[in-house]
NUVEXVO-53462 format. One record per residue (C-alpha): residue number from 0; x, y, z; residue in three letters. Coordinates in Angstrom, 2 decimals. Each point is the difference from the previous one (the first is absolute). Layout:
N
+-----+---------+---------+---------+-----+
!   n !       u !       v !       w ! res !
+-----+---------+---------+---------+-----+
! NUM !       X !       Y !       Z ! ALA !
...
+-----+---------+---------+---------+-----+
//
This chain:
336
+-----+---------+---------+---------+-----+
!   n !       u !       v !       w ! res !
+-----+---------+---------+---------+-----+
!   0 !  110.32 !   87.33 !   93.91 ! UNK !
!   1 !   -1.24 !   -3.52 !    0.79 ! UNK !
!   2 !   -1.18 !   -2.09 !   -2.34 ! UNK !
!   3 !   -3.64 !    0.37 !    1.27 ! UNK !
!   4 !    0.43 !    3.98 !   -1.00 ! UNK !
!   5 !    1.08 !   -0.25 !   -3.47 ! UNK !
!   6 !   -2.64 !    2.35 !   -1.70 ! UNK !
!   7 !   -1.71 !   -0.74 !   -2.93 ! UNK !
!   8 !    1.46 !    1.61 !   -2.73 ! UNK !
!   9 !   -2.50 !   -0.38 !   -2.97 ! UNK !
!  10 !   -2.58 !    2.75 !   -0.63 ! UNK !
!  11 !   -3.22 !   -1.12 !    2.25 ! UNK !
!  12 !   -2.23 !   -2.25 !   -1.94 ! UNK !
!  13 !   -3.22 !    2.58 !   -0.02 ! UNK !
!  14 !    2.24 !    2.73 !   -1.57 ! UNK !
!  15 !    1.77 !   -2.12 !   -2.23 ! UNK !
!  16 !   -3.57 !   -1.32 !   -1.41 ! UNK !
!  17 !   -1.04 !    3.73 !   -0.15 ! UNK !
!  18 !    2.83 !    0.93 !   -1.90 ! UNK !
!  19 !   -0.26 !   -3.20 !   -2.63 ! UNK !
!  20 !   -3.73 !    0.95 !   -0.59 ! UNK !
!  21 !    1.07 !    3.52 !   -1.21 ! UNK !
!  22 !    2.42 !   -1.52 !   -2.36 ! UNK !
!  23 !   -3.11 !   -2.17 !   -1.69 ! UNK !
!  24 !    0.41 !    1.74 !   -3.89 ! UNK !
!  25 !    2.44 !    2.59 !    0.94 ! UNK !
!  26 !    2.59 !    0.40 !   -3.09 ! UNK !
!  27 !    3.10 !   -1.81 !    0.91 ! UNK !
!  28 !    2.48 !    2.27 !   -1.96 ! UNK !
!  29 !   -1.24 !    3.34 !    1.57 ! UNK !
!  30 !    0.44 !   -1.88 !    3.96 ! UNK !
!  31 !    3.51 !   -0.59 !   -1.40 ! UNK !
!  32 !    0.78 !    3.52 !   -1.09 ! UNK !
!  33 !   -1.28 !    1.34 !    3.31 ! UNK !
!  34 !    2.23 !   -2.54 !    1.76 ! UNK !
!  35 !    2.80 !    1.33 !   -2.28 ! UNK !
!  36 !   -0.67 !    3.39 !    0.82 ! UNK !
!  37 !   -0.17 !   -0.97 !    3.50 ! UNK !
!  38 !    2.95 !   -1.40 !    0.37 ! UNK !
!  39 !    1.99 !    2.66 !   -1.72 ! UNK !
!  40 !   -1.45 !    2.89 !    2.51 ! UNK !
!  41 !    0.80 !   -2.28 !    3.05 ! UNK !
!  42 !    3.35 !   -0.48 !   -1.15 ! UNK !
!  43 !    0.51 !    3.60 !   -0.45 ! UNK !
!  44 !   -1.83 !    0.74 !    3.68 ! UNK !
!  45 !   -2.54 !    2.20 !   -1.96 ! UNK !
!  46 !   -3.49 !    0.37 !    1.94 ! UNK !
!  47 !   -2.07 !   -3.28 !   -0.93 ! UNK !
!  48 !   -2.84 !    1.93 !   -0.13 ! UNK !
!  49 !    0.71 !    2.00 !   -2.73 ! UNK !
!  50 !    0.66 !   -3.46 !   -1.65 ! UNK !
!  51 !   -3.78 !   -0.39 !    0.75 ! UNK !
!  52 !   -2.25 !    1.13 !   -2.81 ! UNK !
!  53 !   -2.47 !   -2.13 !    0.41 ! UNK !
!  54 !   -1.37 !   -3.90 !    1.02 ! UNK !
!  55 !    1.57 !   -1.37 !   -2.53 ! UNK !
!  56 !    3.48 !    1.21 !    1.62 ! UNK !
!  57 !   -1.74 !   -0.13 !    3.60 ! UNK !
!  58 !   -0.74 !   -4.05 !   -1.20 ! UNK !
!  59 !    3.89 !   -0.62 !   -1.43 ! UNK !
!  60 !    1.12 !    1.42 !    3.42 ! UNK !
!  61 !   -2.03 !   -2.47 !    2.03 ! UNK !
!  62 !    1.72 !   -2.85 !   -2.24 ! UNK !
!  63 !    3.60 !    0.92 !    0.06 ! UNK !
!  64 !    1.20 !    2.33 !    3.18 ! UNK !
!  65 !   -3.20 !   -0.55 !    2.70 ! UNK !
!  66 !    1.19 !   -3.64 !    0.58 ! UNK !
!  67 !    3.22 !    0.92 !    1.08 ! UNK !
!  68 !   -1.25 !    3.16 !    2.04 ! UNK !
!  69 !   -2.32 !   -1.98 !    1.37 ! UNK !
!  70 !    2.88 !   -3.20 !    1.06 ! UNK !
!  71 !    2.46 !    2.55 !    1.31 ! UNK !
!  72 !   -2.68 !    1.51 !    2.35 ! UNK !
!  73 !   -1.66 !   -3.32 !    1.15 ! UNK !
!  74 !    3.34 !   -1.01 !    0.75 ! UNK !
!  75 !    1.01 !    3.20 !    2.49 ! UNK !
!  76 !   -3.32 !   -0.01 !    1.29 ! UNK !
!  77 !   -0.29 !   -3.94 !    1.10 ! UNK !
!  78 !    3.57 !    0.70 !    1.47 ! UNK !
!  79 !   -1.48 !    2.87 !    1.70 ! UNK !
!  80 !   -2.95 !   -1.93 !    1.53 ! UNK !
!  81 !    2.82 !   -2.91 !    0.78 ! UNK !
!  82 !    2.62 !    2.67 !    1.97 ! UNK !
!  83 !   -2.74 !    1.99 !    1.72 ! UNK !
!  84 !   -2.88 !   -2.35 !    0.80 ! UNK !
!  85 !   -1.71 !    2.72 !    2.03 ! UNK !
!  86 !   -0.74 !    2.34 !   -2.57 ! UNK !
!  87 !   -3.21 !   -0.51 !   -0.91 ! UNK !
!  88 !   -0.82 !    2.90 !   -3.02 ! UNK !
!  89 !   -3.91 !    0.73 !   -0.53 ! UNK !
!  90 !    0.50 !    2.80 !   -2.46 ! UNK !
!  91 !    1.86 !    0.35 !   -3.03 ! UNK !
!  92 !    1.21 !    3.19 !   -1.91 ! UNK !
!  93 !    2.32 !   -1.34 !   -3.53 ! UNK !
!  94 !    1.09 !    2.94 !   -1.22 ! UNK !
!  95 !    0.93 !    0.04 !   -3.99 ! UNK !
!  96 !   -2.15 !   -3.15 !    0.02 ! UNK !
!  97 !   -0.05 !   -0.50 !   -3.94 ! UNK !
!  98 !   -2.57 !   -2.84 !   -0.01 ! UNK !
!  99 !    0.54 !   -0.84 !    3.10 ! UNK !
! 100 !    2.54 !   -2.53 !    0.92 ! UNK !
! 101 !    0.65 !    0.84 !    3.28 ! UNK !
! 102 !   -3.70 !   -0.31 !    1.45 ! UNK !
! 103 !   -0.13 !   -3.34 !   -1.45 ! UNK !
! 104 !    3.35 !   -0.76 !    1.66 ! UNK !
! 105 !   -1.24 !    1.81 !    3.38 ! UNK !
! 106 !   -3.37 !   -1.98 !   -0.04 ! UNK !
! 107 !    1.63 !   -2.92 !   -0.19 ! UNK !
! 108 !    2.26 !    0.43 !    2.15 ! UNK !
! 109 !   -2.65 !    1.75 !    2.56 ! UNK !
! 110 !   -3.47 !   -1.37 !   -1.00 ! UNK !
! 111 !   -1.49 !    1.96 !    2.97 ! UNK !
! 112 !    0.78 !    2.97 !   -1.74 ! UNK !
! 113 !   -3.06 !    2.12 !   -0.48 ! UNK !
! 114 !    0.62 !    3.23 !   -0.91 ! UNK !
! 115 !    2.50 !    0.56 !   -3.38 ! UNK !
! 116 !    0.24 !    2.92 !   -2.01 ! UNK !
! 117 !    2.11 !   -0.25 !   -3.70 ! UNK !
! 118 !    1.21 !    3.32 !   -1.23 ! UNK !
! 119 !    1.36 !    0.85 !   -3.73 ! UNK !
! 120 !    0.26 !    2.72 !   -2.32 ! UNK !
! 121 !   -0.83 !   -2.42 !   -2.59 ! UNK !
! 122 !   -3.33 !   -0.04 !   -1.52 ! UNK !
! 123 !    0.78 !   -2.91 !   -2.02 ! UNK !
! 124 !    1.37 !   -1.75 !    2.70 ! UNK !
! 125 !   -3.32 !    0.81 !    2.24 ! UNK !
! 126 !   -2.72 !   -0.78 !   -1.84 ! UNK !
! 127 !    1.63 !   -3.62 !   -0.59 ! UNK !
! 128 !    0.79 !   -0.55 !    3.44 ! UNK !
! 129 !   -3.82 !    0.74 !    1.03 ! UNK !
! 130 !   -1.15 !   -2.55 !   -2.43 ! UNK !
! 131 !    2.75 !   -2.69 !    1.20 ! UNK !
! 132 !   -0.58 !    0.67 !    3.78 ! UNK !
! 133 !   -3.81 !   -0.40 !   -1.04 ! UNK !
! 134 !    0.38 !   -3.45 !   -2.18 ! UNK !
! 135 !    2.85 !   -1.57 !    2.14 ! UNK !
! 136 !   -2.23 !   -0.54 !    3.29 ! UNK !
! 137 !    3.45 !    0.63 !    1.90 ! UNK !
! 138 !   -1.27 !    1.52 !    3.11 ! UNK !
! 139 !    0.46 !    2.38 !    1.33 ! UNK !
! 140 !    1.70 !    1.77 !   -3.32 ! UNK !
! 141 !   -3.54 !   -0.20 !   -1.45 ! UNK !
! 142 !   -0.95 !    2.54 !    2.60 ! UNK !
! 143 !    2.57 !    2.30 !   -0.22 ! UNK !
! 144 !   -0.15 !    3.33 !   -0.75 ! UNK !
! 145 !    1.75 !    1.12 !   -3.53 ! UNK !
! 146 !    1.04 !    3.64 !   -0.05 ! UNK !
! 147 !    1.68 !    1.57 !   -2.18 ! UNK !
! 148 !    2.97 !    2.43 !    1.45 ! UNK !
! 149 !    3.32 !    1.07 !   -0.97 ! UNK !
! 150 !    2.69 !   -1.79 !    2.97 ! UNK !
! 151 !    2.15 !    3.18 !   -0.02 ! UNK !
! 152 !   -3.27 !    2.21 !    1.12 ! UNK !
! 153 !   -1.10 !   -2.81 !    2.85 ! UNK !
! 154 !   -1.76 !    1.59 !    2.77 ! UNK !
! 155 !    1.78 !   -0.31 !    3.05 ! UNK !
! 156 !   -2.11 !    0.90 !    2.40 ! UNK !
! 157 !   -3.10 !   -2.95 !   -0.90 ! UNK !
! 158 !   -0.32 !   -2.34 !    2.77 ! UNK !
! 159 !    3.01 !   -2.34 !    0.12 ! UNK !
! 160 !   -0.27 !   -3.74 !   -1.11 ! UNK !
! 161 !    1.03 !   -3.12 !    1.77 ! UNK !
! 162 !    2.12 !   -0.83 !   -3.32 ! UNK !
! 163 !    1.13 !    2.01 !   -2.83 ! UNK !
! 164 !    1.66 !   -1.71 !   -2.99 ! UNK !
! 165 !    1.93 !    1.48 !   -2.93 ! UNK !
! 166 !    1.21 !   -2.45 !   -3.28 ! UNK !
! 167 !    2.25 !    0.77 !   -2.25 ! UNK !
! 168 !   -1.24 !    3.94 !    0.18 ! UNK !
! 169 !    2.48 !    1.80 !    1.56 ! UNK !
! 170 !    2.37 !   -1.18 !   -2.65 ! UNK !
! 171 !   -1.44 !    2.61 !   -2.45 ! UNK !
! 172 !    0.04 !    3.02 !    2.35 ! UNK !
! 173 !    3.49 !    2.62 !   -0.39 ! UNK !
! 174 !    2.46 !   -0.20 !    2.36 ! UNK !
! 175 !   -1.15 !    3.48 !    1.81 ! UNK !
! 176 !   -4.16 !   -1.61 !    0.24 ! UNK !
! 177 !    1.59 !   -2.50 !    2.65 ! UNK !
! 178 !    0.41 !    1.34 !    3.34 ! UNK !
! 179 !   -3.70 !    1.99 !   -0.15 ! UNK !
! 180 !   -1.38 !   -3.32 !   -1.32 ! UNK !
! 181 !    1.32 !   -1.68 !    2.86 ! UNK !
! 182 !   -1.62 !    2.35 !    2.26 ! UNK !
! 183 !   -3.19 !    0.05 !   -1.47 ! UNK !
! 184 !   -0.12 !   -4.01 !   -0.06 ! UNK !
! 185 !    1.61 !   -0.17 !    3.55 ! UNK !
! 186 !   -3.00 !    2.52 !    1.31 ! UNK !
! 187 !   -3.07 !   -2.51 !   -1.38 ! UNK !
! 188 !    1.79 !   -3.53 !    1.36 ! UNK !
! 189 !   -1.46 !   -0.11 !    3.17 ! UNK !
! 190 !    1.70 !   -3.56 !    0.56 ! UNK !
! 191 !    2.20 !   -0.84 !   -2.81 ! UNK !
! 192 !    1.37 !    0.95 !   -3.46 ! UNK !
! 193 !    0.96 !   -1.97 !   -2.62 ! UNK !
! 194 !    2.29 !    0.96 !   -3.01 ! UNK !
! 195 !    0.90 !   -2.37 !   -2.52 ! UNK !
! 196 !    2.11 !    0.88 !   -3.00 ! UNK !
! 197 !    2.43 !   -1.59 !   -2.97 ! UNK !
! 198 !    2.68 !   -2.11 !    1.64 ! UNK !
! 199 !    2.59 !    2.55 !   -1.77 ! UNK !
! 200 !    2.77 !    1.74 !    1.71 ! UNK !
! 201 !   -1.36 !    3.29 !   -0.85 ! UNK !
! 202 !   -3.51 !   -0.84 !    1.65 ! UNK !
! 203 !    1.84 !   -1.53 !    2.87 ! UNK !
! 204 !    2.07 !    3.30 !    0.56 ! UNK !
! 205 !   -3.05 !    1.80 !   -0.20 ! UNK !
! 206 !   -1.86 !   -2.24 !    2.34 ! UNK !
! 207 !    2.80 !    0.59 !    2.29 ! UNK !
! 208 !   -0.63 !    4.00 !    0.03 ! UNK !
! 209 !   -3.50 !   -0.68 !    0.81 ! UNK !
! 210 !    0.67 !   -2.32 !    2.84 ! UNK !
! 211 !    2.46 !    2.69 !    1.46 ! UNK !
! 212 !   -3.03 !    2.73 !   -0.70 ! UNK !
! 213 !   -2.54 !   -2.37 !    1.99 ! UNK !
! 214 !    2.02 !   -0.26 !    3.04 ! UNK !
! 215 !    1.16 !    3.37 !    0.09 ! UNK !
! 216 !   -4.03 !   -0.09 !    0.86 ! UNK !
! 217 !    0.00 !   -2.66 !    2.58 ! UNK !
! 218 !   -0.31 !   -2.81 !   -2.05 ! UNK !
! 219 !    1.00 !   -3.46 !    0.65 ! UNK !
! 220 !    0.93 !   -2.08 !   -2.63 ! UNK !
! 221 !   -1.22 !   -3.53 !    0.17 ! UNK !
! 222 !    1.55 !   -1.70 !   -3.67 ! UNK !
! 223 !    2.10 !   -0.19 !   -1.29 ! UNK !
! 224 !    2.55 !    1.27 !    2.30 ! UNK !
! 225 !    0.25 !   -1.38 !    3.43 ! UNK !
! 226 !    1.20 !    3.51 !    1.29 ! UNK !
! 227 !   -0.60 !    3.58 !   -0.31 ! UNK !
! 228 !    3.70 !    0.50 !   -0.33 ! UNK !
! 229 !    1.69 !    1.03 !   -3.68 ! UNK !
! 230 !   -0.16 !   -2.83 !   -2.61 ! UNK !
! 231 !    3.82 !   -1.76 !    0.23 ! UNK !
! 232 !   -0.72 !   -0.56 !   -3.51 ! UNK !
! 233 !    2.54 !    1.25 !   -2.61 ! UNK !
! 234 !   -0.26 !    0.05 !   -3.87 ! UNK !
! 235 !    0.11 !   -1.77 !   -2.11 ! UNK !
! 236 !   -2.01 !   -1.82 !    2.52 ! UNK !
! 237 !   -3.53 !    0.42 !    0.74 ! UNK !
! 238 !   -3.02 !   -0.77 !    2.07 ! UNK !
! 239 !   -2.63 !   -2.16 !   -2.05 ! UNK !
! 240 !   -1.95 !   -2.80 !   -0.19 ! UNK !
! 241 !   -1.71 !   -2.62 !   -2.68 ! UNK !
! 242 !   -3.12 !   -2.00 !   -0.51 ! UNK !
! 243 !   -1.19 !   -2.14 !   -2.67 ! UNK !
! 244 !   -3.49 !    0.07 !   -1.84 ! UNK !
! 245 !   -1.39 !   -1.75 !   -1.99 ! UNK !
! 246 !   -0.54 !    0.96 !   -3.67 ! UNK !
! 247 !   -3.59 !   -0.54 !   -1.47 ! UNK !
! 248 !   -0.38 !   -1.25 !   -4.02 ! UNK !
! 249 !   -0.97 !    3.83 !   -0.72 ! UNK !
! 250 !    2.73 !    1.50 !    2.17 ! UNK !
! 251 !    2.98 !   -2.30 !   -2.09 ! UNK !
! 252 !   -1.49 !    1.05 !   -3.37 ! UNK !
! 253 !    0.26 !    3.55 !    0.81 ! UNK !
! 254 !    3.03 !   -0.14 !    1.27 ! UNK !
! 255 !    1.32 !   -2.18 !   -2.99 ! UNK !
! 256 !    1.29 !   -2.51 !    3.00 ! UNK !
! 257 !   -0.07 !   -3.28 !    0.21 ! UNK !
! 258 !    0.86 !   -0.76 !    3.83 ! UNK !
! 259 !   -3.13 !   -0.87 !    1.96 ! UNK !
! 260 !    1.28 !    2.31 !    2.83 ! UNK !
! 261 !    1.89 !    3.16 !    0.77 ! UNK !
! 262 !    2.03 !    1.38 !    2.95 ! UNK !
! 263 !   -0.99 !    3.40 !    1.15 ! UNK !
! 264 !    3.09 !    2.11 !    1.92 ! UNK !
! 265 !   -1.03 !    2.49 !    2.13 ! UNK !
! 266 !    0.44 !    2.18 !    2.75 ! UNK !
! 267 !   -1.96 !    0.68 !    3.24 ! UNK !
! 268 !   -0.67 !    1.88 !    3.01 ! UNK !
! 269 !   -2.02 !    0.19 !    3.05 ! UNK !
! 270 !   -0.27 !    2.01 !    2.34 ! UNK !
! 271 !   -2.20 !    0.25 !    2.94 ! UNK !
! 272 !   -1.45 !    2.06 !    3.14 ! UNK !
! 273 !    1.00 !   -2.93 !    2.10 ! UNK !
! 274 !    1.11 !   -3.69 !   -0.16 ! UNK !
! 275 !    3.50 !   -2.28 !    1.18 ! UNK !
! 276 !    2.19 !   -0.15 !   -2.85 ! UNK !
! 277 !    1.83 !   -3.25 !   -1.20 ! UNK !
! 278 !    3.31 !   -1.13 !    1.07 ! UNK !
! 279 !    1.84 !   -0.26 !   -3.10 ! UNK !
! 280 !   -1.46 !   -0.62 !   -3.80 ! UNK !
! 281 !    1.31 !   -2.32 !   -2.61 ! UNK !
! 282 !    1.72 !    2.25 !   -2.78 ! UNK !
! 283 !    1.16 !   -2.53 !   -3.10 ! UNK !
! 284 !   -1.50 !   -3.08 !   -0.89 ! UNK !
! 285 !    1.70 !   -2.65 !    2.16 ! UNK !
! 286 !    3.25 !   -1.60 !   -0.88 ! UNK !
! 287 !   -0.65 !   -4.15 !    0.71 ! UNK !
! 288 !    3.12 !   -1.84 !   -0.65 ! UNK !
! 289 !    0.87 !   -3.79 !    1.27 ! UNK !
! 290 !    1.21 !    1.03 !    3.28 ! UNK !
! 291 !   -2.61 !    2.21 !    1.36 ! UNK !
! 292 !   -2.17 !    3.87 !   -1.09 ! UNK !
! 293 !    1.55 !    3.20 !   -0.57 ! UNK !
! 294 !   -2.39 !    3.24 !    0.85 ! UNK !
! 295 !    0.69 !    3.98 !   -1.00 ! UNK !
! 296 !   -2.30 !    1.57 !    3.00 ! UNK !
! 297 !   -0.38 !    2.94 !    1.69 ! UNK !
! 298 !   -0.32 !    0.95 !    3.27 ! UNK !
! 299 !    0.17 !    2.61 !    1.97 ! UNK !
! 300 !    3.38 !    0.19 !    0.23 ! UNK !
! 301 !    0.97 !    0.11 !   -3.25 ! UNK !
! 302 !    0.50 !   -2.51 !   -2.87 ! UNK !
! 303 !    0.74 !   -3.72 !    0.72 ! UNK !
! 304 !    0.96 !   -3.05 !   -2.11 ! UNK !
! 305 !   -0.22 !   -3.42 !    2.18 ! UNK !
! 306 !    0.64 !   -3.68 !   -0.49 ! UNK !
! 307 !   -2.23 !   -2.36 !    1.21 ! UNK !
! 308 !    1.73 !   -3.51 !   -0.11 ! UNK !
! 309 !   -2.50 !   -2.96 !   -0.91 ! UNK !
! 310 !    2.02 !   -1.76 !    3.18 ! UNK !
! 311 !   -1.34 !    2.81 !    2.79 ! UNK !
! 312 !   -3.61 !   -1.43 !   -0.87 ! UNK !
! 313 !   -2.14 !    2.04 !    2.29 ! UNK !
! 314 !    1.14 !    3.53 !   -1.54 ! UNK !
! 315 !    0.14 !   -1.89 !   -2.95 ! UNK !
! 316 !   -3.50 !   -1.65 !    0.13 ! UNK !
! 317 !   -1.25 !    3.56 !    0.91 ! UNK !
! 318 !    0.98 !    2.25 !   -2.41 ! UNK !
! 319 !    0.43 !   -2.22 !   -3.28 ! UNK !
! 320 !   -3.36 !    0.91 !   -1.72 ! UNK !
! 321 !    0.55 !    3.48 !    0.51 ! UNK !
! 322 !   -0.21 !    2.03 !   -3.40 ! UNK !
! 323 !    1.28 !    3.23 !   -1.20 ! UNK !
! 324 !   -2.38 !    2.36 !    1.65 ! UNK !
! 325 !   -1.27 !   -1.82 !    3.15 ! UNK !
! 326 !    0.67 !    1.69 !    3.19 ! UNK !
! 327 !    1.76 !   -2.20 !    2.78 ! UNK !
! 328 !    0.49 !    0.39 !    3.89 ! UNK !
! 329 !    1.60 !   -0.35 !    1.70 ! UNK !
! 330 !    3.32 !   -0.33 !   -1.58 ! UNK !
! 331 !    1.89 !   -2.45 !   -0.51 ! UNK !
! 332 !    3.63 !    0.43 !    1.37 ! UNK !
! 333 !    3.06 !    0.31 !   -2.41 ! UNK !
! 334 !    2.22 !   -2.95 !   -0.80 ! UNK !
! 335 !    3.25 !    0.17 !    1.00 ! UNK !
+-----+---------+---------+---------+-----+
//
């Protein structure tokens, strides 16, 4: 992306005020058990909702994993508006919306947005993201509607949305919930739909059975990939991205950390009814050396690693700021 697109990464300013005014005389050691407890069932993929009991946990959540939900998906989403300038979403369906990261992300992205719906199975997790849409002022997530619905029982024949999102959900679904969860999703995105998950190679390889699912039904996949072909990746290598937040006071001290930021990995997908894919996509952080820029992309056809020399200064000039994960087109020629 160029540097005018770089997304804002922190929580919106509304929300995060919303979130700090819960926290006024809230117990400090029970937050950090929650986060604890948090933390454990994400890093055993158990269902975050059943992690949920109550604000309290709802309120430890917001602190510790909604930042990062919410970078990762402000980052695909910006790209998203950047690659595909024409799409132009008015409604909004985030799907496994915990408190809601993704509409903040999407009405960001998309302030004309004016029609969201949040679904969770959480109770916990709903009441406290009706009181935060109401006491952040972030429109339009203030008017969104907040149902609460189990993602594996979606209802595939509602009218289709201009944008559906899913973050870090699909992660906690078996292997066999997949494919029908694909087609349920891929049935209510009238334009686009977004799935974000853990920059892991299992979430990638599961990513990657979804994105052969969705264009089994038509699908066109806009990002990553600049193809619909098979990905030419092989393991141990993997498709994923990264994005740094920023860590509030509350956020380090209930993570025990002392770094002012964090770097989110994750992995994406979206795929469309229509739109022109990208030429090629940068795969690797850049290699910059003395003599010139090294990029990993790929393309459509196949996996490339080029060499831009500092001395051939227009393709140099051009494609120097690129970072892992911008797209790029068309592309640059290989070096002998």
């Amino acid at each position: 992306m160029e540097e005018r697109s770089r997304p804002a990464t922190a929580l919106p300013a509304g929300l995060a005020a919303a979130i700090a005014a819960r926290l006024e005389g809230r117990p400090r050691k029970a937050l950090a058990e929650s986060a604890r407890r948090l933390s454990e069932s994400y890093r055993a993929r158990r269902p975050t909702a059943d992690a949920i009991r109550d604000e309290t946990d709802a309120l430890a959540y917001a602190l510790t994993r909604m930042p990062a939900t919410y970078a990762a998906v402000v980052s695909v989403l910006t790209r998203l508006a950047v690659e595909q300038p024409a799409f132009a979403p008015k409604s909004l369906l985030d799907v496994g919306s915990g408190l809601g990261a993704a509409a903040y992300a999407a009405a960001g992205v998309w302030p004309e947005l004016d029609a969201l719906e949040m679904v969770d199975r959480s109770p916990a997790f709903l009441t406290l993201a009706a009181a935060l849409a109401a006491e952040s002022g972030v429109a339009p997530v203030a008017a969104a509607r907040i149902t609460r619905g189990d993602m594996t029982r979606l209802d595939a024949t509602a009218a289709p949305r201009d944008l559906v999102t899913v973050a870090y959900a699909l992660t906690e679904l078996a292997d066999a919930e997949l494919d029908p969860m694909a087609d349920r999703l891929w049935a209510l995105a009238g334009g686009a739909l977004v799935l974000v998950e853990p920059g892991t190679p299992r979430d990638h390889a599961r990513l990657m059975r979804l994105r052969a699912r969705l264009l089994a039904r038509g699908a066109v996949i806009l990002a990553p990939c600049p193809h619909g072909e098979a990905c030419p990746l092989t393991a141990p290598d993997w498709c994923h991205f990264s994005v740094r937040l920023p860590r509030s006071r509350e956020h380090k001290a209930l993570k025990g950390a002392d770094a002012p930021f964090e770097d989110e990995k994750f992995s994406y997908l979206v795929a469309a009814r229509a739109g022109p894919p990208q030429a090629g996509r940068v795969l690797a952080p850049p290699l910059h050396q003395k003599a010139g820029v090294t990029l990993k992309l790929c393309g459509s056809t196949g996996l490339r690693e080029i060499f831009l020399p500092k001395r051939d200064k227009a393709r140099y000039e051009r494609f120097r700021k690129k970072d892992w994960g911008d797209a790029i087109g068309p592309l640059p020629e290989e070096d002998g």
